[in-house]
N, C-alpha and C positions, 0 to 999 in steps of 0.2 A: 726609470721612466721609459714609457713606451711611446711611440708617436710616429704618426705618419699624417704626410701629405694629404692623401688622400683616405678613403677608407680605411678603419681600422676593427679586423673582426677578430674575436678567440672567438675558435672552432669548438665545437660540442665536447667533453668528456678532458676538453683542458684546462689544468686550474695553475693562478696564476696568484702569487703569495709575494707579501712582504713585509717589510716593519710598516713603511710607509708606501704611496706608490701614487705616480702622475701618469694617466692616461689621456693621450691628446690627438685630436682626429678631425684634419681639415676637410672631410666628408663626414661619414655614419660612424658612429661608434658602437656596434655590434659585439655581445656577448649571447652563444649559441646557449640553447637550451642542453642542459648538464653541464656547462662547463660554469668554473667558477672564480670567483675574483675575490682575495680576500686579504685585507691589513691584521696586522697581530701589535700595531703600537698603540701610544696613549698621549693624547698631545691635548692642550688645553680647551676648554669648550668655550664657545658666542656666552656671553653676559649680553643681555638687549643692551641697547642697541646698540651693539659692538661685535665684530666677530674677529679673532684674531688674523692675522695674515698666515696662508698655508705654504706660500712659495717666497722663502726670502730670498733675495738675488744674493750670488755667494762675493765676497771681497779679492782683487787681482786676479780676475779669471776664476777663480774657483767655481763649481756648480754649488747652484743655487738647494737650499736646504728645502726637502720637503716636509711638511710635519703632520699631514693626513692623507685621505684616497680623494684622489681629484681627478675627478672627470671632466673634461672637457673639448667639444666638438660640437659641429654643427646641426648633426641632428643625434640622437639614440635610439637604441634599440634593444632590451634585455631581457632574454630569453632564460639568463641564465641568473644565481644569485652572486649579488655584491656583495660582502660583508663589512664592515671595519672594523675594527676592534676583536677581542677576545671575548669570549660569552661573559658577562658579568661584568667587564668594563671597556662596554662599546665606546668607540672612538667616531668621530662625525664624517662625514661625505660631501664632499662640496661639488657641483656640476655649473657649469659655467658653458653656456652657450656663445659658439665661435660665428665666426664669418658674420653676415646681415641678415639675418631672419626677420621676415614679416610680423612676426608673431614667436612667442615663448608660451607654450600650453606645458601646464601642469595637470596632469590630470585626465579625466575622460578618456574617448577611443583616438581621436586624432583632433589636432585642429587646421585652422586652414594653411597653406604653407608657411611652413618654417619650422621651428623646433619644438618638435613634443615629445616629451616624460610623462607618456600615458598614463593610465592605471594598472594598467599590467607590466610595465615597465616598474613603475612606483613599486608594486607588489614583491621585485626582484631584492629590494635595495633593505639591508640592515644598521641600523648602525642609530647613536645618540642622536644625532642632528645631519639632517638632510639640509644643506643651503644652496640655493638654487640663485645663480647669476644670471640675467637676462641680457649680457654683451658684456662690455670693460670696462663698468662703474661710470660716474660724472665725470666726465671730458673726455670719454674714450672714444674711439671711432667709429664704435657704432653701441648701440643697446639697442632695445624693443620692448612692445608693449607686453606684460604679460598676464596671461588668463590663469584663473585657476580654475580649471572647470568639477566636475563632481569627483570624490576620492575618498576612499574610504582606508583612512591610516590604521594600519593595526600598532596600537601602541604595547603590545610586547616585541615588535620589531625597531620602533620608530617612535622616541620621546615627544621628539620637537622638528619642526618645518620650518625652516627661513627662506623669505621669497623676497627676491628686490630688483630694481631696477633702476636707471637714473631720472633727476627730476624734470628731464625731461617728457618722459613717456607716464603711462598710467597703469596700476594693476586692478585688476579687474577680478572678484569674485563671483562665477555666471555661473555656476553649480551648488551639490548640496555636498558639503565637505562634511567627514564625519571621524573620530576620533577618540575617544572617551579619555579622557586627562589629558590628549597631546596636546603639546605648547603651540604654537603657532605665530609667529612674527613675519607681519607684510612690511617692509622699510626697515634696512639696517644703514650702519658705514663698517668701516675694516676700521680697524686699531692696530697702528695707530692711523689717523686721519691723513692720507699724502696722494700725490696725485692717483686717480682710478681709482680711490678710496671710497666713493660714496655711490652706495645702493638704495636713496630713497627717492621713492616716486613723487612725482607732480601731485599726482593724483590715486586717491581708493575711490574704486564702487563696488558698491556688494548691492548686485541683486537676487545673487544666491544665498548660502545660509551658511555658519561655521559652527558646525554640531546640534546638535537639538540638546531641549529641555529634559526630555530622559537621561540622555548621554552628555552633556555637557564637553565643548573642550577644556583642557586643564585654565591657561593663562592666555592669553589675546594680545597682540599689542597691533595696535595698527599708526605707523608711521608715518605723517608724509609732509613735503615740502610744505603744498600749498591746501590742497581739498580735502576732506576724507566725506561720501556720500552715501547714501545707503537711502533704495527703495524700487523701486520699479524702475525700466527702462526712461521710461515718460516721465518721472519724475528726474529721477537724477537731468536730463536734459533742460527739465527748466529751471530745475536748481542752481544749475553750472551758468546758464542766460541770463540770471536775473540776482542780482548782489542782493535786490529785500524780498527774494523770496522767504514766504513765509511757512514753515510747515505744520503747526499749528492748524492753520486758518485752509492750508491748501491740498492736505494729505488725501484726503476723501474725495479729491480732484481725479485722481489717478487711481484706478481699478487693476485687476488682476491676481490681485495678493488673497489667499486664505484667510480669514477674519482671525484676528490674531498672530501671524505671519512673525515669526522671531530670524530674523537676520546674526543676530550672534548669541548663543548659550554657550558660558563658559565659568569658571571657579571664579577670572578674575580678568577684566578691560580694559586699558588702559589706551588714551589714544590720545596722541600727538601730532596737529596743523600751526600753520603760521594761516591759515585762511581760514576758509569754513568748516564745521563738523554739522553737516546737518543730515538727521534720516528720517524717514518716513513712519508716520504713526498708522502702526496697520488693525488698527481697532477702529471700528467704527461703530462702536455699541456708546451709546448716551444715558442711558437708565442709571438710576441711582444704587449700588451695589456692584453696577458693573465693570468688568474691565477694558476702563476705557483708551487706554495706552499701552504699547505693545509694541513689539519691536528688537527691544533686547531681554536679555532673561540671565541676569548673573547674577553674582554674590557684591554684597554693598562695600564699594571703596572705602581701602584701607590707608595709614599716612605713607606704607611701605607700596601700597598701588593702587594712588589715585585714580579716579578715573578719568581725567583731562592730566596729562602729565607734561612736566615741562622739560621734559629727557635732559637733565644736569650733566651728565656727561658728555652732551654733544654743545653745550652752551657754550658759544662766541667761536669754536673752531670754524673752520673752510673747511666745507668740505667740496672734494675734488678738484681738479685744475680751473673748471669756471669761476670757485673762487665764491659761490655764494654762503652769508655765513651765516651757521645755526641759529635762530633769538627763539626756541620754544617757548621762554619764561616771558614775554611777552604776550603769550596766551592767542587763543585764536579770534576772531574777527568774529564771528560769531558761532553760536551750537542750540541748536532742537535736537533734543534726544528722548523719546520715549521707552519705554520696557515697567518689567518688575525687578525689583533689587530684594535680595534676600540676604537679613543681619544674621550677626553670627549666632544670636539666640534662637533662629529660625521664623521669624515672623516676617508676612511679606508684605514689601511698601509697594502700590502699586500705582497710589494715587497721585496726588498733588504734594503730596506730603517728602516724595521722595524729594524735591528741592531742599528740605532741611536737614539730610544724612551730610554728616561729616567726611571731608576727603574726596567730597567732590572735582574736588579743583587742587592743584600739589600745594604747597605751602609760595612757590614760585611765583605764583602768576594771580593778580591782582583781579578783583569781582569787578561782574560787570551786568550790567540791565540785557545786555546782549546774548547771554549764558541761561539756556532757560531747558527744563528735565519734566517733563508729565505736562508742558504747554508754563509752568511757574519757574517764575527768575530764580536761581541757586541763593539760597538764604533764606529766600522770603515762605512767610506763613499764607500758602492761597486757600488754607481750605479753613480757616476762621471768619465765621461770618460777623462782624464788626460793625459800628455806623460807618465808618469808609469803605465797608468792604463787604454791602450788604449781598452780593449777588455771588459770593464766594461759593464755589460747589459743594456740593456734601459728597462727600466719601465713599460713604456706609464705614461699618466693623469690621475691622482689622479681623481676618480669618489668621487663626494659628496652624493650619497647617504644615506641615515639611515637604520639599521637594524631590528629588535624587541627590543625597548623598553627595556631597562635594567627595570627589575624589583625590584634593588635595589633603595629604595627613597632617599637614600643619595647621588643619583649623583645629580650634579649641572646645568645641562644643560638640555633646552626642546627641547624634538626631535622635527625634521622636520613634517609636517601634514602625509610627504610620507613613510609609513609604511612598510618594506620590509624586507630582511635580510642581512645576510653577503652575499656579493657578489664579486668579482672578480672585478679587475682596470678594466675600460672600454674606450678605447682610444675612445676620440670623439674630434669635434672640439671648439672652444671657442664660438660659439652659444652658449645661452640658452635657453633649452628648458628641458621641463617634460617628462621623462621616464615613460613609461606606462607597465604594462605588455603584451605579446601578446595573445589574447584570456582570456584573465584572469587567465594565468594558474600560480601557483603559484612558485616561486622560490626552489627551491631544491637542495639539499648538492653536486649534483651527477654533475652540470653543468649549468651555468645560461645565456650561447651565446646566445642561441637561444629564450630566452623571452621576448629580449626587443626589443620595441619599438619606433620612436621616434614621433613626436609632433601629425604627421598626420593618427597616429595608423598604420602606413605601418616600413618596417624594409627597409628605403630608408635612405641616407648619407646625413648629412649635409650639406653643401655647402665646398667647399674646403677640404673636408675629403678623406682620403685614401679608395677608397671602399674597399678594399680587408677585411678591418679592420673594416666595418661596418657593425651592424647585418643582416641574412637575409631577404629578401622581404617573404612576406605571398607565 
């Protein structure tokens, strides 16, 4: 262990080795450019939502056992690289911010005072699992709000990012996070669950984005006590003032957003409130074939990762000294969730329809009229038009397209040769033929009308298709 009062620097061209090792700095914690910082052990890795405990206090005076590289001080600074672990069996990194920081930034150039793990600091750091403390968990003396602002993970450095804080404060994603298969979990607790054990927030907002639809990140989880929010500034604000808002009925209210604007692309979502889960539908297209919901952009919930989950492991403990205790399988108060879901055969639900994919909701937690996916309650059939149900929307056809490649190798299925990404229902007629791009230009989150092509590289109709409803000509 190394520690000081005050500042704590390694000087340039020094490296500083061990099996394991506690770095702790009631000022900056400084590591110079050449010098280096690096663990050679192997100690257990975070299962969501659990991360094991790094520092056990030792019994009759003994010193306390350490079992990773832990960083921890009031602000940082890394010029130099971190490592943990051995090449080929990286070991995890835990940073824990000391003292009272206004603020806890991940990410970007700086934020306002208090503690930031910029991106060029980020860029220092090796290792399985980066976990990132925002004070000393629920009931501690202090924690703080934390941002994550823009970060571009290189996942042959860095598998998985855990970010937490307590439920009293709120995490925030205000950037564009990027990643390709990195894991990512906002809201954890320590295991086992005891006093300063819990790192989940009050509250998520994500008005930034967590990977895009070319790049996906690997797994999502976003944890939190009471809210989780996603949309604009202005939205999120009225969401949080008003228990019936509606987002459905109110998303087109609030501007800003890229038409089709995806807030989380990733392999797989899972997200866990005791309050609200509501986000903003950022499609505002109404035409029949189009994609009229948007937002999220994953792969379709599985029994092993719902997508509303009722986190079984944290069910009925206290977590931290406040004392409040876990009920996720109780389910949350309510959810608006829009996106496209992609099955594991590769076909995309974009519509109304996605309310009838299975594994929406964990086996935990009991249905509700209050739970509703593409603007339709989880269960119900909105897109049959019925004598009750005269005014049900139409769809259009189910495009079979592929998107990019899940990057997780545990799916079961080989994509199609045709590489592409999430895209929006595309009414066509039961011809087949190969969609091409127009110009070669690439697909993008913002609107995909205008890119395709059909067989004879012109943006001409089928045969018996609706022109109205068919891409444009060059």
């Amino acid at each position: 262990m190394l520690a000081n009062d005050n500042n704590l620097s390694i000087g340039s061209n020094v490296q500083v080795t061990g099996v394991t090792m506690d770095l702790v700095s009631f000022g900056t914690l400084s590591v110079a450019s050449g010098a280096t910082v690096n663990t050679t052990g192997s100690s257990t890795g975070p299962t969501w939502p659990e991360v094991p405990q790094t520092v056990v206090a030792g019994s009759g005076g003994a010193a306390p056992t350490i079992t990773s590289l832990n960083l921890a001080a009031e602000n940082i600074n890394l010029a130099g690289s971190v490592t943990s672990g051995k090449s080929g069996a990286r070991d995890d990194i835990y940073i824990q911010a000391l003292g009272a920081p206004s603020l806890v930034t991940v990410g970007g150039t700086s934020g306002p005072a208090g503690f930031d793990l910029t991106s060029s600091s980020f860029g220092e750091l090796t290792g399985r699992t980066i976990v990132v403390e925002a004070g000393y968990g629920e009931g501690g003396a202090h924690n703080a709000n934390l941002q994550l602002a823009s970060l571009a993970i290189d996942p042959s450095a860095v598998q998985s990012l855990w970010l937490g804080t307590s439920s009293g404060q709120t995490i925030s994603v205000t950037g564009a996070v990027t990643g390709p298969g990195v894991n990512l979990e906002l809201g954890f607790a320590v295991d086992p669950v005891a006093v300063l054990g819990g790192y989940i927030p009050g509250e998520i907002d994500i008005t930034g984005s967590l990977g895009t639809t070319l790049n996906p990140m690997g797994s999502v989880g976003l944890l939190a006590r009471n809210n989780i929010f996603m949309g604009t500034s202005g939205f999120i604000t009225a969401a949080e003032g008003d228990s019936t808002f509606d987002a459905v009925t109110q998303s087109k209210d609030y501007t800003g957003l890229a038409q089709g604007y995806v807030f989380v692309a990733a392999n797989t979502l899972e997200l866990a409130a005791q309050g609200r889960i509501i986000q903003q539908n950022t499609s505002t297209l109404t035409g029949v074939g189009q994609q009229q919901f948007a937002g999220l952009a994953i792969n379709a919930p599985t029994a092993q990762t719902p997508l509303i989950s009722a986190v079984a492991a944290l069910q009925g403990q206290t977590i931290g000294t406040e004392g409040w205790t876990a009920n996720y399988a109780a389910g949350p108060t309510k959810i608006d969730v829009f996106g496209v879901l992609r099955q594991s055969n590769a076909t995309l639900v974009s519509g109304v329809d996605a309310a009838l994919l299975p594994n929406l909701l964990d086996t935990g937690i009991a249905t509700s009229n209050a739970y509703r996916i593409n603007s339709c309650i989880f269960g119900t059939d909105c897109g049959v038009t019925t004598p009750t149900n005269p005014l049900a929307p139409y769809q259009g056809t189910k495009d079979q397209l592929s998107f990019q490649p899940p990057l997780d190798p545990s799916n079961d299925y080989t994509p199609p040769p045709t590489v592409t990404t999430f895209v929006s229902n595309i009414v066509i007629s039961d011809t087949t033929f190969v969609d091409t791009l127009k110009n070669g230009a690439p697909v993008t989150e913002s609107g995909n009308g205008d890119l395709w092509n059909g067989p004879s590289g012109q943006g001409s109709c089928p045969p018996g298709a609706d022109p109205t409803k068919c891409p444009p000509s060059n």
